[in-house]
Every structure is written in C-alpha cells, then in structure tokens.
ROVEX-452174 format. One line per field, with one value per residue (C-alpha): residue number from 1; residue in three letters; x, y, z. Coordinates in steps of 0.25 Angstrom, whole numbers, plus 5000, padded with zeros to 4 digits. Layout:
REM residues N
seq: (NUM/...) .
type: (ALA/...) .
xx: (X/...) .
yy: (Y/...) .
zz: (Z/...) .
This chain:
REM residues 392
seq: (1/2/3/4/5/6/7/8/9/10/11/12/13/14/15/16/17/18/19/20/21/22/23/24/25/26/27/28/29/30/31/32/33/34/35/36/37/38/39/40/41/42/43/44/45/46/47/48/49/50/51/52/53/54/55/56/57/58/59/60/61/62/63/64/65/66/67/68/69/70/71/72/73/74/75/76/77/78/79/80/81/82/83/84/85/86/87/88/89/90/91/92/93/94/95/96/97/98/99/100/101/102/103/104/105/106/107/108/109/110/111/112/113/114/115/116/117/118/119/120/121/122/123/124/125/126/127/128/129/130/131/132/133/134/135/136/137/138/139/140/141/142/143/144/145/146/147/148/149/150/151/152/153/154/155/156/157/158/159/160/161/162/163/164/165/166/167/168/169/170/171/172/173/174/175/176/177/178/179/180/181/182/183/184/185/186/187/188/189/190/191/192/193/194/195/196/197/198/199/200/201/202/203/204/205/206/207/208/209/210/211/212/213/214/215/216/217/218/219/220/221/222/223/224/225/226/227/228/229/230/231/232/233/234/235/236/237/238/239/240/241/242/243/244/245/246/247/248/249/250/251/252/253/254/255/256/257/258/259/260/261/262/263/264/265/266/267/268/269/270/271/272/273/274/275/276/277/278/279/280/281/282/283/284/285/286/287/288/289/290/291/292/293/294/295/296/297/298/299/300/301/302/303/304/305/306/307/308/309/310/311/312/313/314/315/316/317/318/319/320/321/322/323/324/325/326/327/328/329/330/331/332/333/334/335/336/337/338/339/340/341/342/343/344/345/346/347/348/349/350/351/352/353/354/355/356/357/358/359/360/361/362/363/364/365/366/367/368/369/370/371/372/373/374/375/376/377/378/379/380/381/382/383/384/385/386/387/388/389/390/391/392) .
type: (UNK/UNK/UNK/UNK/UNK/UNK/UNK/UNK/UNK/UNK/UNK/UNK/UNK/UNK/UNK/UNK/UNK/UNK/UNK/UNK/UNK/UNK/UNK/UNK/UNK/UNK/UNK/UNK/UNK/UNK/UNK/UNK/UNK/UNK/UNK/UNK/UNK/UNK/UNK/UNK/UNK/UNK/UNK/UNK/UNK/UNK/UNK/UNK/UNK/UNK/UNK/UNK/UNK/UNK/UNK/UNK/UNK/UNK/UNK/UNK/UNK/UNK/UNK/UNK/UNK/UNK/UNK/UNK/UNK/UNK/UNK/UNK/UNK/UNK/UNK/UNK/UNK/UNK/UNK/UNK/UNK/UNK/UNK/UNK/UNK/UNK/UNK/UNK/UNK/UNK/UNK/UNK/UNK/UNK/UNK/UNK/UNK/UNK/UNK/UNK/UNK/UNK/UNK/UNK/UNK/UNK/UNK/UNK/UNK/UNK/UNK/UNK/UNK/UNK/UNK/UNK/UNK/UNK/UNK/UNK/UNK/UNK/UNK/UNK/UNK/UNK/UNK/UNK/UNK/UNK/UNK/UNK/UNK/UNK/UNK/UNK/UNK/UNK/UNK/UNK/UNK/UNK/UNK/UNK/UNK/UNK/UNK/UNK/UNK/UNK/UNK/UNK/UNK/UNK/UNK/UNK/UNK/UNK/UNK/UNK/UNK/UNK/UNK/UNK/UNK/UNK/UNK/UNK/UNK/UNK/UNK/UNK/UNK/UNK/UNK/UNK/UNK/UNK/UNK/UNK/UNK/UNK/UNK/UNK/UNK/UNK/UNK/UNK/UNK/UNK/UNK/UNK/UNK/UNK/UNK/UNK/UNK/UNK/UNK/UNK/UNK/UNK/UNK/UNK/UNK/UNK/UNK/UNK/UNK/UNK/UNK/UNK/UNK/UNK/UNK/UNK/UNK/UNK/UNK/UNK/UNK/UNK/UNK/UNK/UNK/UNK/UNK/UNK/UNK/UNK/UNK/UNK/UNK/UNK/UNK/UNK/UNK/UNK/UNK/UNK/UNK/UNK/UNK/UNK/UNK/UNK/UNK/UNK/UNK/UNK/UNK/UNK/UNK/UNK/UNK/UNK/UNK/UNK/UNK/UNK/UNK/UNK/UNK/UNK/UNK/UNK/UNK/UNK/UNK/UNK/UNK/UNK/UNK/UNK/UNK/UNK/UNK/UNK/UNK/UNK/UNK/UNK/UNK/UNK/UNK/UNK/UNK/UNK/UNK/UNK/UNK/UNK/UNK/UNK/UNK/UNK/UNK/UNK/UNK/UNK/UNK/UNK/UNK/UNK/UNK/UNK/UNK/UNK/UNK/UNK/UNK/UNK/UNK/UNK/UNK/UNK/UNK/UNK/UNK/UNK/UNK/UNK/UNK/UNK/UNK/UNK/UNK/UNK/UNK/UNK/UNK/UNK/UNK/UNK/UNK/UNK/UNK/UNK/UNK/UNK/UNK/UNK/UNK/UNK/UNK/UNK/UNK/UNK/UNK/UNK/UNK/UNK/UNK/UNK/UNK/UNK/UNK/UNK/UNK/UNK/UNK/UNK/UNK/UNK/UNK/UNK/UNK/UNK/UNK/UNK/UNK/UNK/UNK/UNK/UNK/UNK/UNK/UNK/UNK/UNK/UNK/UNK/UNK/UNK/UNK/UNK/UNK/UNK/UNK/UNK/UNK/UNK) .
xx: (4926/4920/4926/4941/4939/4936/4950/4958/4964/4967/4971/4982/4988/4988/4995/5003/5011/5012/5019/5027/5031/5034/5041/5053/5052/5039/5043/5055/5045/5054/5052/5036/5032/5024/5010/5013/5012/5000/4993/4998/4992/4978/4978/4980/4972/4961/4964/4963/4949/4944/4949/4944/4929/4930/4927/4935/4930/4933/4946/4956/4962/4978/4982/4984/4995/5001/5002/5008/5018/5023/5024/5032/5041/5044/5047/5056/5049/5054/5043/5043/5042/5029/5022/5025/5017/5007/5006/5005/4994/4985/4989/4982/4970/4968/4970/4961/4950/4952/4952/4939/4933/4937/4930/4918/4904/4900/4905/4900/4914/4922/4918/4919/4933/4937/4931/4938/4950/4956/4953/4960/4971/4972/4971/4983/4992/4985/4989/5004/5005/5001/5009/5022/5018/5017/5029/5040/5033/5037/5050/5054/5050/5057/5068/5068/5067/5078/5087/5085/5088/5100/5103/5102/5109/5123/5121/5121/5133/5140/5136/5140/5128/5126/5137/5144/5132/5124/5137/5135/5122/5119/5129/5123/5110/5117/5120/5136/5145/5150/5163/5167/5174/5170/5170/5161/5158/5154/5150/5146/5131/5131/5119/5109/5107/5110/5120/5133/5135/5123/5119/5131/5125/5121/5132/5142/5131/5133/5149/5147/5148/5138/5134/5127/5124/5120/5115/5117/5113/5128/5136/5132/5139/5139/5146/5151/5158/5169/5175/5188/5198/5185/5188/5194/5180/5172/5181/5177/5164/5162/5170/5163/5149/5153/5148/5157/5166/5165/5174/5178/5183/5193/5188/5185/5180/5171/5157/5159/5170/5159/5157/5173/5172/5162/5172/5183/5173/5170/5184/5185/5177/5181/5196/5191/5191/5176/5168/5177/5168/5177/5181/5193/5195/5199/5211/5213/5225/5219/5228/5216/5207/5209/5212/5196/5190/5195/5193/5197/5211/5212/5212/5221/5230/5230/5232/5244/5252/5250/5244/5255/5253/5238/5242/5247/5244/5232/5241/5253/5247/5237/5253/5258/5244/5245/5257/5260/5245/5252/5265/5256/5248/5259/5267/5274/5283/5285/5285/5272/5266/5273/5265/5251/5256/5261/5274/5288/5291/5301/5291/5283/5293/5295/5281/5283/5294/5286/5277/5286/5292/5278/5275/5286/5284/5294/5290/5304/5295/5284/5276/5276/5272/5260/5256/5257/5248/5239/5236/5237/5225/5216/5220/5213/5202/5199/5186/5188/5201/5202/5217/5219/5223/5225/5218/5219) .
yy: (5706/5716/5707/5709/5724/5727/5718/5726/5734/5721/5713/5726/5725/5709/5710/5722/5716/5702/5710/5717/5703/5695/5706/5712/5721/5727/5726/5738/5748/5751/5754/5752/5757/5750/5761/5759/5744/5743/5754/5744/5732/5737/5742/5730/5721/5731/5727/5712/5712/5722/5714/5701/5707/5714/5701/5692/5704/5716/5723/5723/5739/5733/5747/5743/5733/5741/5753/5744/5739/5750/5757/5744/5745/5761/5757/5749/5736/5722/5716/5701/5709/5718/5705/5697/5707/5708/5692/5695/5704/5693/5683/5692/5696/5680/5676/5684/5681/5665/5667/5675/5665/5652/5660/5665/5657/5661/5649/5658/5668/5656/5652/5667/5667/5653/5659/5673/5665/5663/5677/5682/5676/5683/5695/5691/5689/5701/5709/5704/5706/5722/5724/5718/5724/5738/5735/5731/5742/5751/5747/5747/5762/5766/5759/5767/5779/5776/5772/5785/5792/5786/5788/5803/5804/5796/5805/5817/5812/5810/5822/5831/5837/5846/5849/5838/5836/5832/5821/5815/5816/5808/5799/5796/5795/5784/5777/5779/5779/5794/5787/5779/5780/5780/5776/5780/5768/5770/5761/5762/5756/5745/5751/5763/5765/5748/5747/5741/5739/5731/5731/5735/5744/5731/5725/5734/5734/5719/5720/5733/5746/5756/5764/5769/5770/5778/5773/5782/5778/5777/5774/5768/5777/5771/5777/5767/5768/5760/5756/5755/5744/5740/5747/5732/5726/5738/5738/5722/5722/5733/5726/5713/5721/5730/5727/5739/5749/5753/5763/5765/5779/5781/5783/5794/5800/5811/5808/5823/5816/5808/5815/5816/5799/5798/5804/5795/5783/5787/5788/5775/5769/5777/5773/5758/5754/5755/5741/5736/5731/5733/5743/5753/5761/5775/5778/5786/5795/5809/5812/5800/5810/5820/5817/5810/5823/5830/5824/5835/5836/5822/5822/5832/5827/5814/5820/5831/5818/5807/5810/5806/5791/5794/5797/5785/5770/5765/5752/5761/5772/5760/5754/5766/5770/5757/5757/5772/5768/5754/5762/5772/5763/5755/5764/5769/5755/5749/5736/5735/5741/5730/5720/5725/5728/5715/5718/5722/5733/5738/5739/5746/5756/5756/5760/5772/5777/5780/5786/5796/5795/5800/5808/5817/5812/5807/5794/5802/5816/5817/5827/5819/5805/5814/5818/5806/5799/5809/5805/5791/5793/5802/5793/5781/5789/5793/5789/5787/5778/5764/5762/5751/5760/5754/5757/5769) .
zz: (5443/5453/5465/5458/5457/5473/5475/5466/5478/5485/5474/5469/5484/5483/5470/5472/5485/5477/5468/5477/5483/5471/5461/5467/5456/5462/5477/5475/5470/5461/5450/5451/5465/5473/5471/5455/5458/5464/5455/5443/5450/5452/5439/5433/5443/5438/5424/5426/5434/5423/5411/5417/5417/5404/5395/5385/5374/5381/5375/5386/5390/5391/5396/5412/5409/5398/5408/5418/5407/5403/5418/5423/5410/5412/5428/5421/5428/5423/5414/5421/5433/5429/5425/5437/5444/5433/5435/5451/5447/5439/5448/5461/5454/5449/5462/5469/5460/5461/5475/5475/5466/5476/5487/5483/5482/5468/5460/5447/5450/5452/5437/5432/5437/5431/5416/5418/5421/5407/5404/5417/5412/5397/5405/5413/5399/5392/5401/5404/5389/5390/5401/5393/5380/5387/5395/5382/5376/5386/5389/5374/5374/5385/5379/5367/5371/5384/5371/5362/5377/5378/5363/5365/5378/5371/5360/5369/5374/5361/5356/5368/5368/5385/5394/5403/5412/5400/5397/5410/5411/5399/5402/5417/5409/5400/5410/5408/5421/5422/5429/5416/5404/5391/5377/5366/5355/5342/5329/5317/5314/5306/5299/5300/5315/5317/5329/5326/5341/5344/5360/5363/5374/5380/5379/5384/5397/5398/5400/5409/5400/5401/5386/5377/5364/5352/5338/5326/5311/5308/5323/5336/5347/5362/5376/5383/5398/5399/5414/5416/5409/5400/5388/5380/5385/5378/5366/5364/5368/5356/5347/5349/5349/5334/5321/5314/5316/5330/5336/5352/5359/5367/5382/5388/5400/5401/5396/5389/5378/5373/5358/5357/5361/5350/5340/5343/5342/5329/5324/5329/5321/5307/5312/5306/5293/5287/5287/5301/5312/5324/5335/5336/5351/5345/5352/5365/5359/5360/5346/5339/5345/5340/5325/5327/5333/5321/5310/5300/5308/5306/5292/5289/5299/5291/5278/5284/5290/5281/5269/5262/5268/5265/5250/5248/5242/5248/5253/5257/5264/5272/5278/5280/5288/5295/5300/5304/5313/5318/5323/5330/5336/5342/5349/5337/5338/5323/5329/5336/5324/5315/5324/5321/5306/5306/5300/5303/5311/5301/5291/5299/5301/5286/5284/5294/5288/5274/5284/5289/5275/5268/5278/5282/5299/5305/5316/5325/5325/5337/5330/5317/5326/5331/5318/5312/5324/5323/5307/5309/5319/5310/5297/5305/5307/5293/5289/5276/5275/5268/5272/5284/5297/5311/5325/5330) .
C-alpha cells in the first residue's frame, strides 16, 4: 500500500476533475465548492488504501464516509449524486492499482492485488452504506428540526405575536408571497394530534399554492396564499383532502389579519353540525365577523332577538331556524329560499310571518332585518346546538 499513499495527491486531482466532468452537480460549485470536493476525495481515497491494508480482522473506523454523508446532506447534495462521485472515487483508485500491477515486474503484487480484490470491494459497499446511513440520518434531522421552525414561525403568526415586520418577516421565511392573498384553513384532528388533512401541505404544492401548516392535539391550522380566481380550486381540493369538519376564512390581505383569519376559520368549523366531515367558507359579510370575534355578543344577541323562536319545540323552532337562514341567504327572495327548502315559496313566507309574529320584527323594518341577520349568523355559530341550521 505504500506505492498507493505517495499517489494520493495525484489520484485526488485524477478523481476530483473526473467528478467535476461527469456530475453536473459537482461542476457548479454549488452548493459543494470545488476546495471542499477535493478535501472530501483525498480523505476518502486515504480511507480506502488504509482499509485495504488493515486486515480482514481489523474493525473498520466508518467515520470518513459518515462525515462526508452528512456534509453532503446539510449542503443539501442529492444523494444519487454524492455516490456517483463516491463510485468515481473507487473507480480511480481501483484503476490506478490495476494499472500499477499490469506494469510492474514483480508478478508477487500482481497476485497481492488479485487476493485483495474481494476485500476492495467490501470496502467499496461498507462504505457507500456509511455514507447513506449518515446522509438519511442527516437529512431526517434537519427535516425535523426545519419542521418545528416552521411550526413556530405559523404560530407566531397566528398568534400576533412582534410588530408588522415580525408578520412579514415570518411570512418571507415561510415562503408565502408577500403580494398574495390569503386564507387561514383550519380542521379538526381526527384524533390526539393525528392530522385530519393529511399532506395537504404537498398537495396544495402540487396544484401551485404555497402554505403552511400547524398541528395542535385538537386542530390543524394552515396559511395558505391563494392567487387570484383560484379560491373554488382551494376550496375542492380541501374538501376532497378533509376527513372532518374543516372550516375555510374569508380572504384577506395583510399578513397582520392573520389571528382575526384564524377566528373566523374556527367559527367556520363550529357553524357545522358535530360529526360532519365537510368544509364551510365562513362568510365575508364583516356583520358574520363580528358576531364570531365576540362570542359573548353573539349570544346575547341571539337570545335578545330570537329567543322566543329558541324557546320553542325542538321541530318548530329547527323550520323557523331554517327558513329565516334560507331567506337570508338568498337575497331575502322567498322563492329562492323555497328552492333550496324544497317547498313552496308561500310556505316559506308562512313560516316568516310566525317569525316576525314571535318575535315582535317586522321583515318591512331595516333595523329589525339587521338584527335579525345579526342572530341568525351568531345562532349558526353556537357551538353547542343540535337544531339543523343552514350555511352561513
């Protein structure tokens, strides 16, 4: 082996430029430069020659491929790429020794090279397997810990936490277009921590949103920036992705809204009935707002403006619900609401006049319509009700 020492220099040049020719990877210097490179390759052509000499008993020190390994998966290095030049390596150093052997007049270092051959070539896979080992390892680490990064950084937006800067700077750091808009998604966990919108992060990717997510033992929360005209294409790829009740914001605009996003997401999600799996878009009238930013105002104004509807029969108080929701929600026509009742649009203004009836509103009176959207929006987002309510 002493020949194969005094060719380290030359062998490390040979195989470095190899590897600069045949791995594009390699040839940009970036991200391994080219002075790293050749530092790598003689330490591993050192590795070799020292391991070949050491004896079929010696214990092998793995700890120069497993450096290299993990250098190559913290510069972010393709793997296939690392041992192609690892292979380019072997391949140098086997070659020059064969070569050596062809040439020289001792027939004895012929038949040395021939018996070392097999062990050459455990080296070779021994070592392909540190490297890989230390690499996954590697990578899986940095994984992790860029996950609980990012985890931190979508909880610092949702909770608001730092001035503007801090919003957009996390944001940047997320990887979120600071031109976009955007909607907070939330969703509740199917279980203790267990995600209810598996890989959504991925897919969202795939069809070209950008977000980020959050898991919570008893919600998954994600930010997701949402271009122009694609807010249907989020909405179905969600729904085809839940598996519970999953609620949607309205958009919004600055990063900064973030926690009042959240809110409305929330609501969102108590505005279905318990069990459901399915998504609800909360909706964008800033009265639906602010009934879910105040929860305690919501209530009472429930209470003030339809408790006596509330006070009712299960059964009638659910039509009544139903309906005055329905008529709301279609442009306060009563036969557009009869269509997605499914019944007569008489009997829909039936059921609207026990309303105002019970309720002492008149349907005629402005102030009273306002009222009485205002509690049909914070009735639906009453958490604790069993009656059949429709969207918001």
């Amino acid at each position: 082996m002493d020949w194969a020492f005094s060719r380290i220099p030359a062998l490390t040049v040979k195989a470095h430029d190899a590897i600069l020719e045949r791995v594009d990877a390699y040839a940009r210097e970036d991200p391994v430069p080219a002075a790293e490179l050749r530092r790598s390759v003689e330490e591993n052509l050192r590795f070799l020659i020292t391991a070949m000499g050491s004896g079929d008993g010696a214990e092998l020190d793995m700890r120069t491929p497993a450096d290299t390994g993990r250098r190559r998966a913290r510069a972010a290095m393709p793997l296939p790429e690392v041992l192609r030049a690892y292979r380019l390596v072997f391949s140098t150093l086997w070659d020059a020794l064969l070569a050596h052997a062809r040439t020289s007049a001792d027939p004895a270092l012929a038949e040395a090279l021939f018996s070392a051959a097999s062990r050459l070539w455990w080296l070779a896979d021994e070592h392909a397997v540190a490297l890989t080992e230390a690499y996954r390892a590697t990578t899986s680490e940095m994984l992790v810990r860029d996950q609980r990064r990012r985890s931190a950084l979508v909880e610092a937006l949702f909770l608001g936490t730092g001035g503007t800067s801090s919003f957009w700077e996390a944001a940047s750091l997320l990887g979120l277009p600071p031109d976009a808009g955007f909607v907070v998604v939330a969703a509740e966990t199917t279980g203790l921590a267990e995600e209810s919108l598996p890989d959504i992060e991925r897919l969202l990717a795939d069809h070209g949103f950008a977000s980020a997510w959050r898991l919570m033992p008893a919600m998954q929360v994600g930010i997701v920036a949402v271009p122009d005209g694609r807010d249907v294409a989020l909405v179905e790829l969600v729904t085809g992705a839940c598996r519970s009740r999953t609620g949607i914001s309205p958009r919004y605009g600055p990063i900064t809204d973030t926690p009042r996003a959240l809110q409305l997401a929330r609501a969102a999600i108590a505005i279905q009935p318990a069990g459901r799996v399915g998504v609800h878009v909360f909706s964008s009238s800033p009265l639906a707002a602010l009934m879910a930013c105040d929860a305690a105002a919501a209530e009472r104004l429930s209470a003030d403006v339809l408790g006596a509807v509330l006070a009712m029969a299960a059964e009638d108080r659910d039509v009544l619900l139903e309906t005055l929701h329905a008529y709301l929600d279609h442009q306060a026509s009563a036969e557009l609401a009869g269509r997605a009742l499914h019944c007569h649009a008489n009997t829909v203004r039936y059921r609207l006049r026990r309303i105002t009836e019970v309720t002492g509103r008149s349907l005629q009176d402005p102030y009273a319509v306002a009222e009485l959207a205002a509690a049909s929006y914070a009735v639906r987002m009453r958490p604790d009700r069993s009656r059949t309510t429709g969207g918001s």
